[in-house]
Each structure stands twice: as structure tokens, then as C-alpha cells.
C-alpha positions as CSV (number, residue, x, y, z in Angstrom):
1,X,82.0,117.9,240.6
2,X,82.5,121.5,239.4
3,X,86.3,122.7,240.0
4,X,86.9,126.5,239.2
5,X,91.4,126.5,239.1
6,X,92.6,130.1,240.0
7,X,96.5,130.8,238.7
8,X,98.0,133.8,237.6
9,X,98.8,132.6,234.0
10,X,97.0,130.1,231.9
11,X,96.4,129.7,228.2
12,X,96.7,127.5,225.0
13,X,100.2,128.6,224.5
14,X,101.3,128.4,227.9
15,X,104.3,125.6,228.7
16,X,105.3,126.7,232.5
17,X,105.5,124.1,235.2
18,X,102.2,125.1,237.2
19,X,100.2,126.1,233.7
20,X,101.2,121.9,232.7
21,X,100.4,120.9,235.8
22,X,96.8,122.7,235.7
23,X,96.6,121.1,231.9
24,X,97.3,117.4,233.1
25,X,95.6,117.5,236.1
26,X,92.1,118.8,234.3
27,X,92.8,116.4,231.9
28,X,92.6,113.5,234.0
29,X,90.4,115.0,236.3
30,X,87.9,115.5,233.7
31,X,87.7,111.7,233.0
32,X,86.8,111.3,236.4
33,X,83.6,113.6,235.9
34,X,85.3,116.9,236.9
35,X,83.9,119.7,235.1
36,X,86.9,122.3,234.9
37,X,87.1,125.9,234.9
38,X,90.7,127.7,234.9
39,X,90.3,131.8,235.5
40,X,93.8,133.9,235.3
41,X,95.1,137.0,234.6
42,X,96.5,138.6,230.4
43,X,97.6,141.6,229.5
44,X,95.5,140.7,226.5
45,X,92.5,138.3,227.5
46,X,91.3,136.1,224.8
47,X,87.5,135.1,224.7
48,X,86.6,132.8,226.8
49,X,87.1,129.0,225.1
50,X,86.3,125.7,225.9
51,X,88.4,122.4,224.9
52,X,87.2,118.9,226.5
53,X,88.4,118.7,229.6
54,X,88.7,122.9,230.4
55,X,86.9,126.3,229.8
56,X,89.3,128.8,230.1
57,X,88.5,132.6,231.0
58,X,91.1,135.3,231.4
59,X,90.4,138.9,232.6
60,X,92.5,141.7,231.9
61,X,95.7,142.3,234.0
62,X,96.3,145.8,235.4
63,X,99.7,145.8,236.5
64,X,102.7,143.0,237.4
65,X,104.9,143.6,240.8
66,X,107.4,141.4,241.5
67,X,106.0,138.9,238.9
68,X,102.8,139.2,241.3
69,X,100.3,140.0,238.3
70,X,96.9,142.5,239.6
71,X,93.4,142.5,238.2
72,X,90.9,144.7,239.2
73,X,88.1,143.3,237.3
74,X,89.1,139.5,238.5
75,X,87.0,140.2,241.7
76,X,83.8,140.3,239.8
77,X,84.9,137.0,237.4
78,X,86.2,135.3,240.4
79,X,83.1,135.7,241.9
80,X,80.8,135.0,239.3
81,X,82.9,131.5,238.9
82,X,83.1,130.6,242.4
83,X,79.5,130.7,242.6
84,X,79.2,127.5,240.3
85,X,81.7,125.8,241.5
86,X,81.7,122.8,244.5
87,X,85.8,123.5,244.7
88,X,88.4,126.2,244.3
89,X,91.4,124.6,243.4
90,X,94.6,127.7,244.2
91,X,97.8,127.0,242.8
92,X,100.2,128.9,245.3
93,X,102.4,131.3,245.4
94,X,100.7,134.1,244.7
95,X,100.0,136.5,247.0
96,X,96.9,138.6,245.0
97,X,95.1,135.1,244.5
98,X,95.2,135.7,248.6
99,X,93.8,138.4,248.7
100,X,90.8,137.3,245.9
101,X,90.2,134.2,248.0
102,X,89.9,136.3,251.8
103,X,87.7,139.1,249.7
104,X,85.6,136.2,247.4
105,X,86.0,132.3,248.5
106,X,85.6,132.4,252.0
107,X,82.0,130.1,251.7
108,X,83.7,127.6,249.6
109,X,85.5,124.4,250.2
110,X,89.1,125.4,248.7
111,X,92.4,123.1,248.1
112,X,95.6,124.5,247.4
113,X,98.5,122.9,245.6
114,X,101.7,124.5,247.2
115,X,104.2,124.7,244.0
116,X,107.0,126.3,246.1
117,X,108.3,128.8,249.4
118,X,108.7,131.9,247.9
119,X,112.7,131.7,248.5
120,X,114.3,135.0,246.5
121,X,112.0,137.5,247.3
122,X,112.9,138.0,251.3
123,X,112.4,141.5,251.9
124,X,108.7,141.3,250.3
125,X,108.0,137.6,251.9
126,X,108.6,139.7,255.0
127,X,105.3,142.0,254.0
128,X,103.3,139.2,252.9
129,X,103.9,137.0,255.1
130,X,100.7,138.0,257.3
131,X,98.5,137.4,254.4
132,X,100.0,134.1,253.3
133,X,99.0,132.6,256.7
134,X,95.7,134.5,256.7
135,X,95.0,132.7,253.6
136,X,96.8,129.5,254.2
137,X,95.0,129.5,257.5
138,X,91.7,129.8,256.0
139,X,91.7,127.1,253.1
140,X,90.8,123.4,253.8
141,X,93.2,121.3,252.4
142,X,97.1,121.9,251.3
143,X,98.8,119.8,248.6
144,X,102.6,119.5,248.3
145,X,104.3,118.6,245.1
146,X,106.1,115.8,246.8
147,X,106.8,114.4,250.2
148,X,110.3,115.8,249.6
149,X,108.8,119.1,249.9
150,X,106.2,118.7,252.4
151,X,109.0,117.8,254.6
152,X,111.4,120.1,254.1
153,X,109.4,123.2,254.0
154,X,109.3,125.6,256.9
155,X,105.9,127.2,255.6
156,X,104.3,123.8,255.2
157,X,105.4,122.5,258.9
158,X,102.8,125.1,260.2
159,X,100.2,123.5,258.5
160,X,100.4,119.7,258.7
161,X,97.4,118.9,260.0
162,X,96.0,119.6,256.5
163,X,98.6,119.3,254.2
164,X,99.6,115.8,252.3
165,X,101.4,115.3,248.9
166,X,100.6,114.3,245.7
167,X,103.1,114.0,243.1
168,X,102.7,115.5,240.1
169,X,101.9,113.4,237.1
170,X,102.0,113.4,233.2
171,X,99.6,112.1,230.7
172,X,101.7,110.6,228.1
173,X,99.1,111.3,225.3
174,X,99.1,114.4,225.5
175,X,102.6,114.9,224.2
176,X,103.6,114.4,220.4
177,X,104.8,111.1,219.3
178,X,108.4,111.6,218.7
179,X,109.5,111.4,215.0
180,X,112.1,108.7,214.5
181,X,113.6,110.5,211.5
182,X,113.9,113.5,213.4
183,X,115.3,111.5,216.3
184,X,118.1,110.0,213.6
185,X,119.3,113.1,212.6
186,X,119.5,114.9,215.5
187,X,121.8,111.9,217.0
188,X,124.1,112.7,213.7
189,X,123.7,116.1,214.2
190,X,125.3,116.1,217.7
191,X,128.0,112.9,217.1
192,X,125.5,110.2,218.3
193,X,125.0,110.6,221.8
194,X,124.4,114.2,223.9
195,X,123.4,115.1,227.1
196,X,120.3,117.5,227.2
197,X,118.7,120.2,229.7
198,X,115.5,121.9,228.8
199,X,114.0,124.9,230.9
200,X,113.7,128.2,231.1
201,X,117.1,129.8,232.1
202,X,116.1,131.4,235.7
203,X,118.9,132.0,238.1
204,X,118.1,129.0,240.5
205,X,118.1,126.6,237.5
206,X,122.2,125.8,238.1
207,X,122.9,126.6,234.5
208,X,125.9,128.3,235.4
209,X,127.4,125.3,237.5
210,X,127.0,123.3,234.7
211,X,128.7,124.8,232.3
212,X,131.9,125.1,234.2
213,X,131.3,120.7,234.9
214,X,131.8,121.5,230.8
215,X,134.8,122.6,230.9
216,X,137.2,119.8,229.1
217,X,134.5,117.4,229.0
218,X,134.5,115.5,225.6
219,X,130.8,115.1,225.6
220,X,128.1,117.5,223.7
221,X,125.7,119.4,225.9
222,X,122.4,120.9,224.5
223,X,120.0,123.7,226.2
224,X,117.1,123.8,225.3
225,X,114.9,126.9,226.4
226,X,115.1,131.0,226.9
227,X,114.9,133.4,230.0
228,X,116.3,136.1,231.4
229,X,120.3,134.3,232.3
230,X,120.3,133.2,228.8
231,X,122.7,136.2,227.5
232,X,124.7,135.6,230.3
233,X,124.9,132.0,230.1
234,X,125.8,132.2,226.6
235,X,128.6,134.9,227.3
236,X,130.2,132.5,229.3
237,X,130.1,129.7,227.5
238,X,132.1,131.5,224.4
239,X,134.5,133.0,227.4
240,X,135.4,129.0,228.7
241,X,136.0,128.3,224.8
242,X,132.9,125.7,225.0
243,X,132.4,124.3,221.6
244,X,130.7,121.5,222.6
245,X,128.2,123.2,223.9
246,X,125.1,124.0,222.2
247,X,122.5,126.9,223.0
248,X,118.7,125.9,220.9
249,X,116.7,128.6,222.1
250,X,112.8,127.8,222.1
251,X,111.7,125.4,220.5
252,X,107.8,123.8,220.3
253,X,106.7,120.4,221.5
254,X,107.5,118.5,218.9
255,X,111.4,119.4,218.7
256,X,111.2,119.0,222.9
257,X,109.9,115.3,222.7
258,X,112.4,114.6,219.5
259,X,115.5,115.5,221.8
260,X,114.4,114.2,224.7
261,X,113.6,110.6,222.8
262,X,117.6,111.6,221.1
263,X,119.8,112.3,224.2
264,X,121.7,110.2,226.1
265,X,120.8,111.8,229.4
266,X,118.8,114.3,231.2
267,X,120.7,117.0,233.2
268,X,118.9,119.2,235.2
269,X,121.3,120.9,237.6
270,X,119.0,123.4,239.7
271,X,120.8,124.3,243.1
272,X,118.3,126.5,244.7
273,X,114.5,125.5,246.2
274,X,112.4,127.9,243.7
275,X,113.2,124.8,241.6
276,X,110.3,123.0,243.7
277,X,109.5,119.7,241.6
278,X,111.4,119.5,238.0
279,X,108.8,119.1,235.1
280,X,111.2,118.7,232.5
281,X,113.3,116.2,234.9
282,X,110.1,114.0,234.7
283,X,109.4,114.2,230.7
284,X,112.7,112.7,230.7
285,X,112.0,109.9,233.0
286,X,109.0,109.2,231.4
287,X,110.8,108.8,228.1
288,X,113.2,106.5,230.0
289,X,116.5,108.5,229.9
290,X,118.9,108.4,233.1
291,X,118.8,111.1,235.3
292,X,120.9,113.6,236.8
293,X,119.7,116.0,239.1
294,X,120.9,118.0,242.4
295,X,120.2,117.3,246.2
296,X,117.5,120.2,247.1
297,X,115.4,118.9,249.2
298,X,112.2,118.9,247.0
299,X,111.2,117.2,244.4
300,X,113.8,116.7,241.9
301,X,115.6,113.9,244.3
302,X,111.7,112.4,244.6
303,X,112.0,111.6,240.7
304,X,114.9,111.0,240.6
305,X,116.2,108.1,243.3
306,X,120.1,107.9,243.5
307,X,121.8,105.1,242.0
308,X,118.2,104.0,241.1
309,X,117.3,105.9,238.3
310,X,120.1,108.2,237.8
311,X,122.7,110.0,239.8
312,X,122.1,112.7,242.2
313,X,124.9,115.2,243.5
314,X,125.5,118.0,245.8
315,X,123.9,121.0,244.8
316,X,126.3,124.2,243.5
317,X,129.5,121.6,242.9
318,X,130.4,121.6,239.1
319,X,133.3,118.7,239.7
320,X,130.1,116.5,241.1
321,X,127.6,117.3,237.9
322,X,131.2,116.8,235.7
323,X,131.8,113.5,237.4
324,X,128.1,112.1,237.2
325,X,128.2,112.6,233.3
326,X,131.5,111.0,233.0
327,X,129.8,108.3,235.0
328,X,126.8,108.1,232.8
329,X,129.1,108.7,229.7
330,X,131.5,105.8,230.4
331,X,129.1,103.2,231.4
332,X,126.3,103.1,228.6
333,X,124.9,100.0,230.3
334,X,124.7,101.8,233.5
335,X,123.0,104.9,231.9
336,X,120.4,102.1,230.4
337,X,119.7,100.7,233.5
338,X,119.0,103.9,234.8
339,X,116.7,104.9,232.2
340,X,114.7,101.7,232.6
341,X,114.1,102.1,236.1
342,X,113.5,106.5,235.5
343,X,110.5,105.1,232.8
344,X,109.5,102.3,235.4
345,X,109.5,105.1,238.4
346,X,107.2,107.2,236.1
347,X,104.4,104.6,235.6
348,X,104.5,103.7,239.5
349,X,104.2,107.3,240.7
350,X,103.7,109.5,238.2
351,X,101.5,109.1,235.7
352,X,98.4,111.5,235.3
353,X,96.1,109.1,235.9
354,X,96.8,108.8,239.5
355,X,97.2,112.6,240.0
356,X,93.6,113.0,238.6
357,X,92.4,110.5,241.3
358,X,94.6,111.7,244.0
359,X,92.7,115.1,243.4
360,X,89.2,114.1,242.9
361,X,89.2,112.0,245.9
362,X,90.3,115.6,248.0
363,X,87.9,117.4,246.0
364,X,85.2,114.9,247.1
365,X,86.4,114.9,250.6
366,X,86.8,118.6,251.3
367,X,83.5,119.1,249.9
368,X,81.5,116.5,252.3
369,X,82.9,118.6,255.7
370,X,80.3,119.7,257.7
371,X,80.3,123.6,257.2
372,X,81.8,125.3,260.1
């Protein structure tokens, strides 16, 4: 089965939620005899390269609107690529991929995982909404993150008849092993037990509410990440006097999985739907750390089951994300159990391998349909 992915970013470097989800999934898919092609957009292309389980191609992006990146020259590629492939896989939103797959993909079976409503942008979703259901309209099969999303979106209700979920999932091995020494010292470093979030700082990720739960907590807090609130964020931690707070900027894998393995627990306080599933909520559930996480309606509250494996609490309410630490913080045997069931949760439901045949077994099916 050849699978040609279409996204508007991918590359070696490239740690976003969607570009990891495209990397697991052709991982495991690729065990299961998928041969995978990924085709995006750079301002720089690289060559075209080839690992084991993906050959990547980029061609050259002309312009970016409203982080909507343009290609004149993907047309051709695109439909060069299509033509060897049994399945275009979109990853949505993006509205140009729309337009490539009404001009290009129309005679070939398509699936589309839906990553998330396009929530901020409402004056532009206005424009675009005719060709997001022309498109949406046109493919065969729709994938939601998680049944918490498939629900609760108002897009996706319009298209149930083809639509179904299929958690995301991780491949363990394809992480670093965390390094115990590292792991030590960054428990002395930050008085033995801390609470972590890592992501990029966007405005829907709650960052904001969660520093002011900080306020006259006696706990450390580390953030892990860069983005555009990060000057602000930081601003207003030295304004509430937050000392025991602790901004890390980027760091690479290996520092990620060493303070994930470190912390105590995994905060991740996003209030708003762009936040559509959580990746970094689910590296720490498979590292079995207790969660806490806030009621969206997507999928954050799908990994993470209230007073199961971890705490969920009301969106935008820094007394409830204060009061859930203290919870965690008092109770170290609670915050254990937690983690034990977060890890447990992850191998039922989460795990790469079952996304890889979750896909494959859509790819197979959309592909037997009669033609219409």
C-alpha cells in the first residue's frame, strides 16, 4: 500500500503535534507494509531523503497567510506523487491543501485526519468555509483525534456518516532513553520534586492561568518550550514575584524525556479548543506521571480520565489548576496511583502500534470502494 501524507510542514527537525503524529504513524504504518511518502511546503526545501519508514520531499513555499503556507510549484509535485500512490492521507486544517486536493486528488481514495476546528481565525473561517466543505465533502473518510472531538465538533457533526476516531498514539522507541544521571540532578536541581509543562507558548495553551494558580504556591514549576506569549509570560511571572518558577526555553529530546522521567507531574492547562488532543500530555502519560489537564471538550480529557489518571478541572480557573497541584503535591501516593494508571491508559489506547493498524485497515478499506 502506497500512502503519499500531504501537511504544510514536515521535516527531520520538525517536533509539532501534527509533524509527530505524521512521524509515528509512518512509522508504524510502515511495519505494516505501507510504503510512505510525506510532501510539504519550506521556505528552504531540502533534497528529497529517505529514512525507513518515509521519503520526504518538500517544494518551495511562496508565501504564508495567516500561517496558511502557498506553493505554486506543489501542484506539479502533488501531482506527480499522487499518481503513485493507492491513498492520500490530508492532515487538516489547511485550507491550500484544499484547494491542491479539488485541483489534483479528485481520482484518488483520500482519508483525512481532522487535527482541529479552525477556532481563532473567525472572520477568515467565514471565507473558507465554502471550500472546507467542498473538500471535506469530496474526501472518503474523516479521522478525528479522539471521540472527545468527534463529538463535540460542529464541523465534524456534518460529516458523520464518514467520520470515526482514532486516537493518536506513540511509539515509545522512538524517543531517547532517559539518562538517570541526568534525571538525579535535575531532581536536585529543582529541590526533589517539580511540576513540569512542555509546549510551545501559543495563546490557547492556558499558560497565563497557570501562572497566577502560582501565585503562593510552595511548589517549583518548570516550562519547557518557546513561542510567540513567551516574552509575555515571562513579564509576568517577574511582575507576581514568581521565583519558583522556572522558564527553560527549547530544549532537544533528550533534555524533554530527562524532565519528563524527573517531575512529579504533568500540567498542561490549555483552556481553548485549538488545543485539539495534547501531545506532550500523552509523553507524560506514557512515562507514567499524573496528569493534570483542563475540561475542553477534545482530547486532552480522553488521556487524561478524572480521578483515574490524574485530575481534570475547569478550563480558564487558576484557583482549580492551584488546587489540583496541591492535591497532587500533598498526596504523593495519590499522584502515584495516578501515574500508574496514566502509563496503563497509554499501553491500552495509545500506543503506535494500534494507530498504525487503525490506519492501515482505513487505508485498505477506502481503497476497495467501488469507484463512483
Amino acid at each position: 500500500m502506497k500512502v503519499l501524507h500531504f501537511y504544510k510542514t514536515f521535516g527531520p527537525e520538525q517536533f509539532g503535534g501534527v509533524e509527530m503524529f505524521i512521524r509515528h504513524l509512518t512509522h508504524a504504518t510502515s511495519d505494516l507494509g505501507c510504503e510512505n511518502t510525506v510532501l510539504s511546503l519550506a521556505d528552504e526545501p531540502l533534497p528529497p531523503q529517505q529514512t525507513p519508514s518515509v521519503r520526504m520531499f518538500q517544494a518551495r513555499q511562496n508565501f504564508n497567510v495567516a500561517s496558511t503556507g502557498f506553493s505554486w510549484s506543489v501542484f506539479a509535485d502533488f501531482a506527480r506523487l499522487a499518481q503513485e500512490a493507492d491513498v492520500i492521507h490530508y492532515h487538516f486544517p489547511w485550507p491550500f491543501m484544499d484547494l491542491v486536493h479539488l485541483a489534483k486528488g479528485l481520482n484518488k481514495p483520500s482519508v483525512v485526519t481532522y487535527h482541529s476546528d479552525i477556532v481563532r481565525q473567525k472572520v477568515l473561517l467565514q471565507v473558507y468555509r465554502p471550500l472546507m466543505h467542498a473538500f471535506l465533502g469530496r474526501v472518503d473518510a474523516i479521522a478525528a483525534t479522539s471521540p472527545n472531538y468527534l463529538q463535540s465538533s460542529s464541523v465534524l457533526r456534518r460529516y458523520r456518516h464518514k467520520a470515526q476516531s482514532i486516537p493518536i498514539g506513540l511509539d515509545q522507541s522512538l524517543y531517547p532513553v532517559a539518562d538517570a544521571e541526568q534525571v538525579e540532578q535535575l531532581r536536585d536541581r529543582y529541590g526533589g520534586r517539580f511540576f513540569l509543562f512542555v509546549g510551545v507558548q501559543r495563546y490557547y495553551k492556558g499558560l497565563h492561568f497557570l501562572l497566577k494558580a502560582m501565585q503562593s504556591a510552595p511548589w517549583p514549576l518548570l516550562i519547557v518550550g518557546v513561542g510567540p506569549m513567551e516574552q509575555e509570560l515571562m513579564r509576568m511571572a517577574e511582575r507576581l514575584q514568581l521565583s519558583n518558577v522556572h522558564f527553560l526555553g527549547r530544549v532537544d529530546e533528550q533534555e524533554k524525556i530527562n524532565l519528563m522521567q524527573a517531575c512529579y507531574s504533568v500540567v498542561f492547562p490549555s483552556h481553548l479548543r485549538s488545543e485539539a488532543f495534547g501531545i506532550g500530555l500523552l509523553e507524560g502519560a506514557m512515562l507514567g506521571k499524573p496528569l493534570i489537564c483542563c475540561e475542553i471538550g477534545t482530547g486532552t480529557s480522553f488521556i487524561n480520565q478524572h480521578a483515574s489518571t490524574g485530575i481534570v478541572v475547569p478550563p480558564m480557573d487558576a484557583d482549580a489548576l492551584h488546587r489540583a497541584m496541591k492535591t497532587l503535591w500533598d498526596d504523593p501516593a495519590l499522584a502515584q496511583r495516578y501515574g500508574e494508571a496514566a502509563r496503563a491508559r497509554y499501553l491500552d489506547v495509545f500506543t503506535a502500534q494500534g494507530l498504525g493498524q487503525a490506519y492501515s485497515a482505513l487505508y485498505r478499506e477506502v481503497v476497495s470502494r467501488p469507484s463512483a
